[in-house]
LOSE-799470 format. One record per residue (C-alpha): residue number from 1; residue in one letter; chain; x, y, z. Coordinates in Angstrom, 3 decimals, m for minus. Last residue first. Layout:
<rs>
R seq type mol       px       py       pz
R NUM    A   A        X        Y        Z
...
</rs>
This chain:
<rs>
R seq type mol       px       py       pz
R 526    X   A  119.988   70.403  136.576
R 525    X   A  123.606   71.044  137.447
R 524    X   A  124.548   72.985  134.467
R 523    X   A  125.806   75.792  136.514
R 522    X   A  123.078   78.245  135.154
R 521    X   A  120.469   75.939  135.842
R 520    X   A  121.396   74.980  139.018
R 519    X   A  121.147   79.435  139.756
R 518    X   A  118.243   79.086  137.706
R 517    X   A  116.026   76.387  140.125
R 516    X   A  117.700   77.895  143.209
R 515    X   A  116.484   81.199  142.247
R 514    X   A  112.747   80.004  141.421
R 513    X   A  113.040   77.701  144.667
R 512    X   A  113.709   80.710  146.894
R 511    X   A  109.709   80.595  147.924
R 510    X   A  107.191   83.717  148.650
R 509    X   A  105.446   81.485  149.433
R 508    X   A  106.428   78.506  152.474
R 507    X   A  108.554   75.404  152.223
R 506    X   A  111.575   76.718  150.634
R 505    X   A  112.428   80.311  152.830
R 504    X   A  115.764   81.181  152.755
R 503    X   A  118.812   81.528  155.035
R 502    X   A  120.534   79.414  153.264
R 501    X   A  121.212   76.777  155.712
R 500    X   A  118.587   77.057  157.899
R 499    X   A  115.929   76.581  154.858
R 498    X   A  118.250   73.143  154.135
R 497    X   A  117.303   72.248  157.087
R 496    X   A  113.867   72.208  156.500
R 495    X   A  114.579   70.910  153.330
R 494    X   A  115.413   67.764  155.107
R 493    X   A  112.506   67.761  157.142
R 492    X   A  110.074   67.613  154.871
R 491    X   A  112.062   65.263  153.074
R 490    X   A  111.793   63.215  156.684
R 489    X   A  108.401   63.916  156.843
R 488    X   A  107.276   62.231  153.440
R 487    X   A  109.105   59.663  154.036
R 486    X   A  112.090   58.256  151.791
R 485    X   A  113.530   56.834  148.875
R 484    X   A  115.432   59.888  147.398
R 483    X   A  113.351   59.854  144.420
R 482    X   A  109.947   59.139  146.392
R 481    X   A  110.607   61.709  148.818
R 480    X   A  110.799   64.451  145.778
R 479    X   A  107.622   63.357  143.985
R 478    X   A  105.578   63.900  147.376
R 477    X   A  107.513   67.528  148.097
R 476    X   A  106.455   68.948  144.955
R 475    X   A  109.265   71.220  143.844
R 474    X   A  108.748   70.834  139.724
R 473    X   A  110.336   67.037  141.091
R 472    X   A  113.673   68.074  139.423
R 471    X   A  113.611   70.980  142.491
R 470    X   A  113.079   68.842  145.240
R 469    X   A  116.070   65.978  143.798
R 468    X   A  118.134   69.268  143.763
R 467    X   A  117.428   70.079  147.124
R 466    X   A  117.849   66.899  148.614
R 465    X   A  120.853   66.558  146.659
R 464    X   A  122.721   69.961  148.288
R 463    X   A  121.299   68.706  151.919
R 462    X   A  123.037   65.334  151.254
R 461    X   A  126.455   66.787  152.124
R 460    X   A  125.659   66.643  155.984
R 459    X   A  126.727   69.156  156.285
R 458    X   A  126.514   71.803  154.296
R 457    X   A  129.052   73.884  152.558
R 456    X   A  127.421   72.955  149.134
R 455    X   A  124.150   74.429  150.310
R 454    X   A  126.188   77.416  151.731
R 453    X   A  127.580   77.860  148.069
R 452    X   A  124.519   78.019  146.121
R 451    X   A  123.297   81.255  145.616
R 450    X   A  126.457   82.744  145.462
R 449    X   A  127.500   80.226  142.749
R 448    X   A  124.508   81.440  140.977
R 447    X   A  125.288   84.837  140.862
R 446    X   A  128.612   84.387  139.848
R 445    X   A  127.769   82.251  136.846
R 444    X   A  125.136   84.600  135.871
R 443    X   A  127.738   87.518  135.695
R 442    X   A  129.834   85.088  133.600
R 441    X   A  126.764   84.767  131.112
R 440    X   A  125.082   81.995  130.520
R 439    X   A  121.904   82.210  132.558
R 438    X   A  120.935   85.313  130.001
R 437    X   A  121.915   82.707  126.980
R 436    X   A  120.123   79.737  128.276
R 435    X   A  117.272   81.918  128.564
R 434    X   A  117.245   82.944  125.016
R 433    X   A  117.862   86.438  123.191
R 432    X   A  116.689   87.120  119.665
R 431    X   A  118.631   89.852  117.968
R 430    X   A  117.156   92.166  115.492
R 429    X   A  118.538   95.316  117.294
R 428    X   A  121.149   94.543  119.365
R 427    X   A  120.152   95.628  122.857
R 426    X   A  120.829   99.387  124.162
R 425    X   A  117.192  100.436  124.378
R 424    X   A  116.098   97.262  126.144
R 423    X   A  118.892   97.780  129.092
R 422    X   A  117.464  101.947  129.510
R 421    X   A  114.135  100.615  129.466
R 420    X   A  114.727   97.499  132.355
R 419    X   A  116.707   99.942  134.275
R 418    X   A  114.019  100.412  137.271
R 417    X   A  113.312   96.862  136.974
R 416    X   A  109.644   95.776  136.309
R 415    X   A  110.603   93.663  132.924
R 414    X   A  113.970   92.000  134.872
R 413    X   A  111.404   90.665  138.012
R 412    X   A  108.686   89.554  135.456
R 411    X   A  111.064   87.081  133.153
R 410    X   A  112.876   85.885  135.978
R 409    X   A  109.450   84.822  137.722
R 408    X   A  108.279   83.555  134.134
R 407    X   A  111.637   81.918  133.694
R 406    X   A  111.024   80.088  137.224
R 405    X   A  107.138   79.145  136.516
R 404    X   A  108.423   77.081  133.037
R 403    X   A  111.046   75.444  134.618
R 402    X   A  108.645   74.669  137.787
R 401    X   A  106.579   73.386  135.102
R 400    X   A  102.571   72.858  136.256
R 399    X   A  100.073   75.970  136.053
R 398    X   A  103.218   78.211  133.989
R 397    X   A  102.831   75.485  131.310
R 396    X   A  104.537   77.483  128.396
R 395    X   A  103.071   78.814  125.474
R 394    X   A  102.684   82.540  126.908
R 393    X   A   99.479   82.972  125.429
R 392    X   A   98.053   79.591  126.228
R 391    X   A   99.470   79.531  129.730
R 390    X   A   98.550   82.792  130.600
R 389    X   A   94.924   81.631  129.853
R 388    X   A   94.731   78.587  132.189
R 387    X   A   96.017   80.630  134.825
R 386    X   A   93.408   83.146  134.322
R 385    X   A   90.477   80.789  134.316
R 384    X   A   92.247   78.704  137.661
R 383    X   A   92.338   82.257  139.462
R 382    X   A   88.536   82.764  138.325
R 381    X   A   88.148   79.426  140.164
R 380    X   A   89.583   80.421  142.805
R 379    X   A   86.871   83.859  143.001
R 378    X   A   89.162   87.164  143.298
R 377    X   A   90.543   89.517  146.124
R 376    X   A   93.628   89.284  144.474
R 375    X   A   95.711   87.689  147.554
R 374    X   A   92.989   85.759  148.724
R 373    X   A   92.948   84.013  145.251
R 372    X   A   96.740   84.393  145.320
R 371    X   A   96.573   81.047  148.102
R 370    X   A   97.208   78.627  145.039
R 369    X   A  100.417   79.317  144.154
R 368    X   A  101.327   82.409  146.338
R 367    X   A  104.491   83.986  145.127
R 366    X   A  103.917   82.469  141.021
R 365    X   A  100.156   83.459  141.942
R 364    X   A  100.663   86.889  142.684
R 363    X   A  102.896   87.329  139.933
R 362    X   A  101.124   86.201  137.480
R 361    X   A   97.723   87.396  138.369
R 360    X   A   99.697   91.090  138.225
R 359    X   A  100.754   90.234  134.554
R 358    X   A   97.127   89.028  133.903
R 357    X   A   96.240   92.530  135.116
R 356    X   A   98.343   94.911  133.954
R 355    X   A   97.216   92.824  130.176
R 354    X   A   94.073   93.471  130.598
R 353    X   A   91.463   91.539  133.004
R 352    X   A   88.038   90.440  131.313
R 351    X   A   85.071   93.359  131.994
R 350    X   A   85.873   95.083  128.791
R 349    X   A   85.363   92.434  126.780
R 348    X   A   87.485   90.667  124.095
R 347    X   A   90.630   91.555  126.254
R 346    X   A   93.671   93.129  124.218
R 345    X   A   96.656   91.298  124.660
R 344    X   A   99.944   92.274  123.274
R 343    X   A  101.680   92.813  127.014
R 342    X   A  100.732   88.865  127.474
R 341    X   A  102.061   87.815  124.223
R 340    X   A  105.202   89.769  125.069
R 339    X   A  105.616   88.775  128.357
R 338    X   A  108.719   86.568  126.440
R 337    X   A  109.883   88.617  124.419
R 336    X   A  110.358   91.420  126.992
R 335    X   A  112.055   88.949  129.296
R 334    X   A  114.483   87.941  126.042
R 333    X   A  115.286   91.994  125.912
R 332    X   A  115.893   92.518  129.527
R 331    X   A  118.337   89.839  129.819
R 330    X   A  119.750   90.889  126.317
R 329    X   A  120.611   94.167  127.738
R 328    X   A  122.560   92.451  130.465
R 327    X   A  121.152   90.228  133.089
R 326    X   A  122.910   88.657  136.017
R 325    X   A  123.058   91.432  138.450
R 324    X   A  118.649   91.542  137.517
R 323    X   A  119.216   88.699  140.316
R 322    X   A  118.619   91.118  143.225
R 321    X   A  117.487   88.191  146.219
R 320    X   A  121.008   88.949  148.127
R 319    X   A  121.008   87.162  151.881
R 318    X   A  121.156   88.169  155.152
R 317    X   A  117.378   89.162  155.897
R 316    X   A  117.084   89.729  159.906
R 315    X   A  115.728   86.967  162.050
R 314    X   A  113.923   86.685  165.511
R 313    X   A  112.747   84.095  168.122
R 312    X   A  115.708   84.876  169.705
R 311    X   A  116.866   81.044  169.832
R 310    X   A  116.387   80.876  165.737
R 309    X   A  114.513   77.936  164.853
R 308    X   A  111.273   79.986  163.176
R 307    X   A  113.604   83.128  162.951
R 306    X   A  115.035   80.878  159.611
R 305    X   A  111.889   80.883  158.206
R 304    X   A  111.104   84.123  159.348
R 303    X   A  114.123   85.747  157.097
R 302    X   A  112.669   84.626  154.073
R 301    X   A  109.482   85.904  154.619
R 300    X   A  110.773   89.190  155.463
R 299    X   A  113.130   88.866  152.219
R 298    X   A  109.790   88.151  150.187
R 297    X   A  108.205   91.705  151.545
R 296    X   A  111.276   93.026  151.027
R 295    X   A  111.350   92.996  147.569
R 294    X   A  107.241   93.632  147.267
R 293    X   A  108.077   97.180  149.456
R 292    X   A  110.457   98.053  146.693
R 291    X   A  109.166  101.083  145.377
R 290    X   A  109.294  102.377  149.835
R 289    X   A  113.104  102.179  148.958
R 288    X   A  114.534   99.683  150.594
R 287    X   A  115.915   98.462  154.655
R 286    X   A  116.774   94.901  154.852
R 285    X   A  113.899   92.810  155.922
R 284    X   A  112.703   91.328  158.883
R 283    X   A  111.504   88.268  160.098
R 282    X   A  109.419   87.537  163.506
R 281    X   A  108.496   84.963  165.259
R 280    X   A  105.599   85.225  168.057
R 279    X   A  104.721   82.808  170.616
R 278    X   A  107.207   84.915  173.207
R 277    X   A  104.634   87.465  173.126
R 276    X   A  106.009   90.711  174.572
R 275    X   A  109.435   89.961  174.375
R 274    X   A  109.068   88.480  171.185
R 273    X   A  107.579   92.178  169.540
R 272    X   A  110.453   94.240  171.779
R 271    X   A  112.813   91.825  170.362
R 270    X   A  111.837   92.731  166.618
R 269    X   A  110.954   96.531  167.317
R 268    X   A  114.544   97.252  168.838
R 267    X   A  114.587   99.213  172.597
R 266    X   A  115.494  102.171  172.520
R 265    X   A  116.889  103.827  176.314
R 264    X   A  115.083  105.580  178.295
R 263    X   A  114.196  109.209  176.625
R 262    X   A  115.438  111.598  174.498
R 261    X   A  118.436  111.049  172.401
R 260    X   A  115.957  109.847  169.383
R 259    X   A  112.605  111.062  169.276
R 258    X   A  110.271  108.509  170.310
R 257    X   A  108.290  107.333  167.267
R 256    X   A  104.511  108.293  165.906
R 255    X   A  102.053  106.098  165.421
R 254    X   A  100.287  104.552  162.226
R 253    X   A   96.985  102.906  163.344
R 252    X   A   95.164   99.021  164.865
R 251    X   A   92.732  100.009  166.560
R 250    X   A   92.505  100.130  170.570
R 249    X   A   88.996   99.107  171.237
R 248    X   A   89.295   97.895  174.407
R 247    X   A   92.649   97.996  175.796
R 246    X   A   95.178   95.440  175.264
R 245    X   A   95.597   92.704  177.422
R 244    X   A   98.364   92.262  180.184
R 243    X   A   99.944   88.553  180.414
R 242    X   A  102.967   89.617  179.077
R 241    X   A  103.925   92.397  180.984
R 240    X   A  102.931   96.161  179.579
R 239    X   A  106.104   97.314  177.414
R 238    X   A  107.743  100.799  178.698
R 237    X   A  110.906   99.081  180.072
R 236    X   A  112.681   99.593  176.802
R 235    X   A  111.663  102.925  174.798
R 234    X   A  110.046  101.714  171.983
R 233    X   A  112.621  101.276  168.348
R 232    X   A  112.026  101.792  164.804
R 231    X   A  115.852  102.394  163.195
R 230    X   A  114.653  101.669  159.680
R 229    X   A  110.559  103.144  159.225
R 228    X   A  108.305  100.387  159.783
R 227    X   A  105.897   98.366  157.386
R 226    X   A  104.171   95.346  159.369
R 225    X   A  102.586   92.317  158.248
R 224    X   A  100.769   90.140  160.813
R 223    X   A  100.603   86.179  159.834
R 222    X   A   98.550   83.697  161.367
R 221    X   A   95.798   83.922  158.427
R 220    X   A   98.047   83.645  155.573
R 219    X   A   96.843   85.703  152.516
R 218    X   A   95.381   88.854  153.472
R 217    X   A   98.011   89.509  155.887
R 216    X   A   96.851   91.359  158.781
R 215    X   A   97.858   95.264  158.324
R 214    X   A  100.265   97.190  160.377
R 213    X   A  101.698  100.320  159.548
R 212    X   A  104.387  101.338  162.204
R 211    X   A  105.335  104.665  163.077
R 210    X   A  107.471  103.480  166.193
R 209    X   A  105.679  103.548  169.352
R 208    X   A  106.251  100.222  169.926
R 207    X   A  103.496   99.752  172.814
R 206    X   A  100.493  100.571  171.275
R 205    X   A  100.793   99.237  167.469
R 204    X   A  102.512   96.278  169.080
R 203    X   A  100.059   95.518  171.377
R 202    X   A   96.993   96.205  169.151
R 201    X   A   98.353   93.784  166.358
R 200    X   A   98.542   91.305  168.721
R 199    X   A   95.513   91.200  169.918
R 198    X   A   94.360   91.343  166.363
R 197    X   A   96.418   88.195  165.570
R 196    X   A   95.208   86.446  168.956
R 195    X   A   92.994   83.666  167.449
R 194    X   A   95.534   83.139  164.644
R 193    X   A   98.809   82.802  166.668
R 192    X   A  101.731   84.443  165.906
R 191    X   A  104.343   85.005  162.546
R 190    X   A  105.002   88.427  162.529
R 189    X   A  106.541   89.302  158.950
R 188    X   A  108.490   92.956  159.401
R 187    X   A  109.029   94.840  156.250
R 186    X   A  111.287   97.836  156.421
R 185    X   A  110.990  101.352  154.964
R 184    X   A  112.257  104.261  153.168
R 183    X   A  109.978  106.798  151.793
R 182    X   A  107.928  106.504  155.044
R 181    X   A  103.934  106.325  154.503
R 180    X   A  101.606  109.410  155.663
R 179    X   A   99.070  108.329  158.217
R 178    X   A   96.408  110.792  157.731
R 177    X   A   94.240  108.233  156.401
R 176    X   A   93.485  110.110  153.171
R 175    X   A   97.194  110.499  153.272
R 174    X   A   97.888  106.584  153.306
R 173    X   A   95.012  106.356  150.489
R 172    X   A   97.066  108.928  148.373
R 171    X   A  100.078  106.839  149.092
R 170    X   A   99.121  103.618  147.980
R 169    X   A   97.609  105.558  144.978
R 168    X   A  101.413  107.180  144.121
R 167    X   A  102.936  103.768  144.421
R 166    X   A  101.162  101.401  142.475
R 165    X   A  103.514   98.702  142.154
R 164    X   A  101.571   95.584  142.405
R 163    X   A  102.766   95.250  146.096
R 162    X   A  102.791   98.884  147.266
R 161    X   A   98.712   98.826  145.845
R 160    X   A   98.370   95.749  148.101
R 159    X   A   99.628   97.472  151.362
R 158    X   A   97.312  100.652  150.659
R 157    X   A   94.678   98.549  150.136
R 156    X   A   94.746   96.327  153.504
R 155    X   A   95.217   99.821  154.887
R 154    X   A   91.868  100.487  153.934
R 153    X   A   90.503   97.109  154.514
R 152    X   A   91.544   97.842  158.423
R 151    X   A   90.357  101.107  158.514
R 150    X   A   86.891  100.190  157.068
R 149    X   A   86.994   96.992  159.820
R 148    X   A   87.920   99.460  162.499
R 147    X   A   85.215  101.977  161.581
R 146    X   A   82.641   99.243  161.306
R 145    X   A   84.121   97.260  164.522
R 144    X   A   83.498  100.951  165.857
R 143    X   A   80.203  101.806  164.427
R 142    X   A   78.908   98.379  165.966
R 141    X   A   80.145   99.078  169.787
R 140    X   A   78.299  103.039  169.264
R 139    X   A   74.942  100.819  168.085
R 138    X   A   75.453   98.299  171.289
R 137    X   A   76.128  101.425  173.856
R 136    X   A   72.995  103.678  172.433
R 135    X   A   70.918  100.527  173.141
R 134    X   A   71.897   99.796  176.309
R 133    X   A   71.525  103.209  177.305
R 132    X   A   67.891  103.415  175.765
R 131    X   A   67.183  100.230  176.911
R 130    X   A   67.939  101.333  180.939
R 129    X   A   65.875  104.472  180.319
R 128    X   A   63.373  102.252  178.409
R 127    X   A   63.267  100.018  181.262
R 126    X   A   62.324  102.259  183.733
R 125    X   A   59.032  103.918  181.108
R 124    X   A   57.905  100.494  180.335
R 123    X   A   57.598   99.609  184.261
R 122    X   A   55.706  102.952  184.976
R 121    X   A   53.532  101.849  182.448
R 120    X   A   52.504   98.773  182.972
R 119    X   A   51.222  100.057  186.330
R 118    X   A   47.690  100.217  184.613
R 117    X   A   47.429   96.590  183.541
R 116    X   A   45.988   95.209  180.161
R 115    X   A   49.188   93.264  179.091
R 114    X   A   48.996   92.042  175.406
R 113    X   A   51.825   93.808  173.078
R 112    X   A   54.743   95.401  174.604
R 111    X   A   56.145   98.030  172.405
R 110    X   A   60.007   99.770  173.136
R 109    X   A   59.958  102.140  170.048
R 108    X   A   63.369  103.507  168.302
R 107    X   A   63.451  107.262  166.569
R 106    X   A   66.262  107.514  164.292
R 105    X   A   67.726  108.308  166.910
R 104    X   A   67.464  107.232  170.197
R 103    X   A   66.218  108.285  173.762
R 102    X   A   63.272  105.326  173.441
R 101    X   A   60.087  105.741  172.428
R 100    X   A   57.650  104.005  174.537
R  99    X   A   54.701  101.947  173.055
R  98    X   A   51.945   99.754  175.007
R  97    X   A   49.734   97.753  172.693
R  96    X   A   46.192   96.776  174.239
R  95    X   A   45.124   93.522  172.772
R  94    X   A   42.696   93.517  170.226
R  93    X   A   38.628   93.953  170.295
R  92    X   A   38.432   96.937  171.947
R  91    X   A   42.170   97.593  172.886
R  90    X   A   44.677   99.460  170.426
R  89    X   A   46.993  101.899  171.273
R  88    X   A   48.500  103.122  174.774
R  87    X   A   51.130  105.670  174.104
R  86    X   A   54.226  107.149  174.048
R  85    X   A   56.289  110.131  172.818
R  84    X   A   54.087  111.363  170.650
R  83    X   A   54.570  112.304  166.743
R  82    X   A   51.625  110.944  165.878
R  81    X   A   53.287  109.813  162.445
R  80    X   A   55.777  107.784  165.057
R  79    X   A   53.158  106.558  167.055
R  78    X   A   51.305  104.891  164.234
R  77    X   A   54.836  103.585  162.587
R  76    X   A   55.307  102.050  166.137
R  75    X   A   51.401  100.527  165.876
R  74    X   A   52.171   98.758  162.794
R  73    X   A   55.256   97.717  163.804
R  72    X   A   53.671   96.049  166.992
R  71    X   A   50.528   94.126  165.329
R  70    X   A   53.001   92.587  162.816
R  69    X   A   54.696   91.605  165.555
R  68    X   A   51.886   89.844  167.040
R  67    X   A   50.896   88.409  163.998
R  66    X   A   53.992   87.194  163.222
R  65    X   A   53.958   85.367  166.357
R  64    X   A   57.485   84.767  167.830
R  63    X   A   59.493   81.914  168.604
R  62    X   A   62.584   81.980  171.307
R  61    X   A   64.819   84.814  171.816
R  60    X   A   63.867   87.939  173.179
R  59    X   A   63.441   90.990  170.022
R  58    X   A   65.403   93.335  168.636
R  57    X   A   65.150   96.036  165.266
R  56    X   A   61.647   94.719  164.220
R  55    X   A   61.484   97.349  161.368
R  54    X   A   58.064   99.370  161.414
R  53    X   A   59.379  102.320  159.780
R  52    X   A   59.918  104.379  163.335
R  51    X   A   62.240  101.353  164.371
R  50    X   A   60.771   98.402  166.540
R  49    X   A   62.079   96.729  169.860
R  48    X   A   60.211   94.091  171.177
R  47    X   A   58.021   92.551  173.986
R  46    X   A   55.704   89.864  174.136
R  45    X   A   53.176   90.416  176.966
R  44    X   A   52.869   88.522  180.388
R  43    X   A   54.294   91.765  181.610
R  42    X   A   57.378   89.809  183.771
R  41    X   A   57.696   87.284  182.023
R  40    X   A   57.999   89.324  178.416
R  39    X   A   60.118   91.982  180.190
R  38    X   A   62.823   89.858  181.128
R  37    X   A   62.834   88.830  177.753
R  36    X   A   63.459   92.120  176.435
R  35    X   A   66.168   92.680  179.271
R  34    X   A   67.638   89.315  177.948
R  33    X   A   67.894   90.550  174.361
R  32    X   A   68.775   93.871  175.191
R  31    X   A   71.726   92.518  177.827
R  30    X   A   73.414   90.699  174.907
R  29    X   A   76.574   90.174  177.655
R  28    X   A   75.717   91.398  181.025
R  27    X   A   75.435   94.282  182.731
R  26    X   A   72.280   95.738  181.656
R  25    X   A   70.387   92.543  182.765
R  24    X   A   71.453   93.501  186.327
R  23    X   A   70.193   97.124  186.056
R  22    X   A   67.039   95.817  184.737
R  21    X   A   66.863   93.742  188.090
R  20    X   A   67.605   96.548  190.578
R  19    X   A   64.832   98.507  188.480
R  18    X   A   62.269   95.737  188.406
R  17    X   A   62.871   95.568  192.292
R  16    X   A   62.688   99.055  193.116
R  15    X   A   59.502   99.437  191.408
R  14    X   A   57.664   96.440  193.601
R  13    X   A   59.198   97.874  196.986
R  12    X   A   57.414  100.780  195.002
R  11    X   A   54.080   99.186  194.481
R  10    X   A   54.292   97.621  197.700
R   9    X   A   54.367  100.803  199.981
R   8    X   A   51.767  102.348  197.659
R   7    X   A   49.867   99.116  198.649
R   6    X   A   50.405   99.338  202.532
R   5    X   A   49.671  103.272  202.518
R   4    X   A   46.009  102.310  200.962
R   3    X   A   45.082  103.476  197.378
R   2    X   A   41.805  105.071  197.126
R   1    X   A   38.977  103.516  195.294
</rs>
């Protein structure tokens, strides 16, 4: 029968309602799920979307029929051997399956099982325009957290390779990325928030301007790690306000710097960083060698424990953390003897770590204690296994003696120095070197009063104890409260301030104890 004005009149008041409503359910938040659903109620059929295999790829929420789906995939991979665009399948004794193809690729289906109702359709055909943009929008949103996560491990790499020492593949990865590292460099430890890390991370990246690498530590979740050529400054008065938020998307990448003369005037990285969010703290390092990014790594972290009560919000390393100035060729020669077991080992399989390796554990874990598992990338119970070992073949309890951990930190920081060959090749030949004998040198003895004059300068005087009675307790803040007769907090608190006082970081990895520990050592004060 022909169709009467008033019911063509209908039909599209009718039309332009499903399409005012689809364009609503674009707009908000998991629109394909809720424009699937939509579609459900309002064909009386389930509806879903299905790749060209027969892969369910979205469907409303709620319980499905596996027969019903089953019935949909089959009749996608159907449509897609047809090669049509769409099509009405099925009937007789099924349901009627309605298929679409959608302006995707690979080739994605809209199918609505069920409805038997000829102005189906025209309704499939508007929402599969407003699917297909929806869908093209959540598959370009996924390739960029996949992008940004791939970018974000990379650099994750590139920063661990500079911490083990491997400083031609760091920078092979850095070039792949087309952000070429700085030969000189300084470390910047952002201490912020965890839920707005990346947040942060975007509005520095975008607002410095200053070649920065930034990478979220591995280790500590509320800590951003930054590498930044000396002299990084933004031009002040550039900085978005404080409440604005970053732009969408913005990834974390290596930028390039203002040139200097040209310009408003430079505005530090460290006080541009607070200024913009005043929950930050930030330590920085002295400027090294890009070799010694692990070196400043630990005199970042040093200098954040004293930005954590500074007024600025901000610290710069003071101190002197080079104690290969109190090792001569017998330095070098006892820390040789004793890595020795370790640099001896051969593995019994090829898949158990070499001796690179269990040195690198070593390390990690002397910085990290128990956190090095994040560090390494590795199971913490393989961490416990390799512990356990290096204990055995160096014959010392590394896993317990702070005695035992300090001459292995010693031990590891004179093997890896630049001179460390040169010093071996000049030591007596024959002669067996002890630590007592390294920490007894006059050098030592100058070193170690360094290290513990502004302790001794302290007031109140008890700081210096504190620390000691810390140290004799194989630094486990428990033991140490119970020798000096008090709480828990208030030893926590004490060593806070001694942290102020040197300048040094106690309570958090990488920790001065291992210093402190010889420097007493070497005074005969322990």
């Amino acid at each position: 029968m022909p169709t009467s004005p008033s019911d063509v009149r209908a039909d599209r008041a009718d039309r332009a309602d499903d399409i005012l409503a689809l364009a609503r359910l674009a707009t908000r938040r998991g629109a394909i799920r809720d424009i699937l659903g939509w579609l459900t109620w309002r064909t009386g059929g389930p509806a879903t979307l299905v790749g060209d295999t027969g892969r369910v790829l979205a469907r409303p929420g709620g319980e499905s029929d596996p027969s019903v789906t089953r019935l949909a995939a089959e009749a996608a991979v159907e449509l897609h051997r047809r090669g049509a665009p769409s099509a009405v399948l099925g009937g007789g004794e099924g349901p009627p399956v309605h298929l679409i193809a959608l302006d995707a690729d690979p080739r994605t289906y809209l199918v609505v099982v069920g409805p038997d109702d000829p102005r189906c359709g025209t309704l499939l055909a508007d929402a599969a325009r407003t699917l297909g943009l929806c869908w093209r929008l959540e598959w370009a949103e996924r390739e960029r957290r996949r992008i940004e996560s791939a970018e974000g491990h990379s650099r994750e790499a590139v920063l661990h390779l500079l911490m083990v020492g491997s400083v031609p593949a760091a920078q092979r990865i850095a070039g792949a990325l087309r952000a070429a590292l700085p030969s000189v460099i300084q470390v910047y430890v952002i201490e912020c928030p965890q839920p707005r890390r990346r947040e942060i991370a975007q509005r520095i990246d975008r607002e410095a301007g200053g070649g920065a690498w930034i990478v979220p530590c591995p280790v500590r979740p509320n800590h951003l790690i930054a590498l930044v050529p000396p002299g990084t400054a933004a031009p002040s008065g550039t900085a978005s306000p404080p409440g604005t938020a970053p732009a969408a998307g913005t990834a974390p990448a290596a930028i390039a710097g203002p040139v200097a003369g040209t310009g408003p005037p430079q505005e530090p990285l460290d006080l541009l960083i607070v200024r913009l969010v005043p929950e930050c703290r930030v330590g920085v390092s002295a400027a090294v060698a890009l070799r010694d990014t692990p070196t400043a790594y630990e005199q970042a972290i040093h200098a954040l424990a004293v930005a954590r009560n500074a007024p600025e919000h901000r610290a710069g390393f003071g101190g002197d953390v080079d104690v290969t100035v109190l090792a001569g060729p017998e330095g070098y020669l006892w820390a040789s003897e004793l890595l020795a077991p370790c640099l001896r080992y051969a593995p019994a399989r090829r898949a158990d770590p070499g001796p690179q390796e269990l040195l690198g554990t070593l390390g990690s874990w002397l910085s990290f204690g128990g956190a090095a598992s994040r560090h390494l990338k590795i199971h913490r119970n393989t961490l416990a296994a390799r512990i356990r070992h290096l204990d055995e073949l160096l014959g010392v309890e590394v896993s317990r003696s702070l005695p035992a951990q300090s001459a292995a930190w010693l031990a590891l920081r004179l093997h890896t120095a630049p001179q460390a060959a040169a010093a071996r090749a000049l030591a007596t030949p024959g002669r067996t070197a002890t630590l007592d004998a390294v920490l007894g040198t006059s050098a030592a003895g100058t070193w170690a009063r360094v290290q513990l004059r502004p302790l001794e300068q302290a007031r109140p005087t008890a700081t210096l104890e504190t620390v000691r009675t810390w140290l004799r307790a194989d630094a486990r803040l428990p033991a140490a409260a119970a020798a000096l007769g008090i709480s828990l907090p208030g030893a926590r608190k004490r060593l806070a301030r001694a942290e102020d006082v040197l300048g040094r970081s106690l309570l958090t990895a990488p920790s001065a104890k291992y210093e402190l520990w010889l420097a007493m050592r070497a005074l005969g004060s322990l």
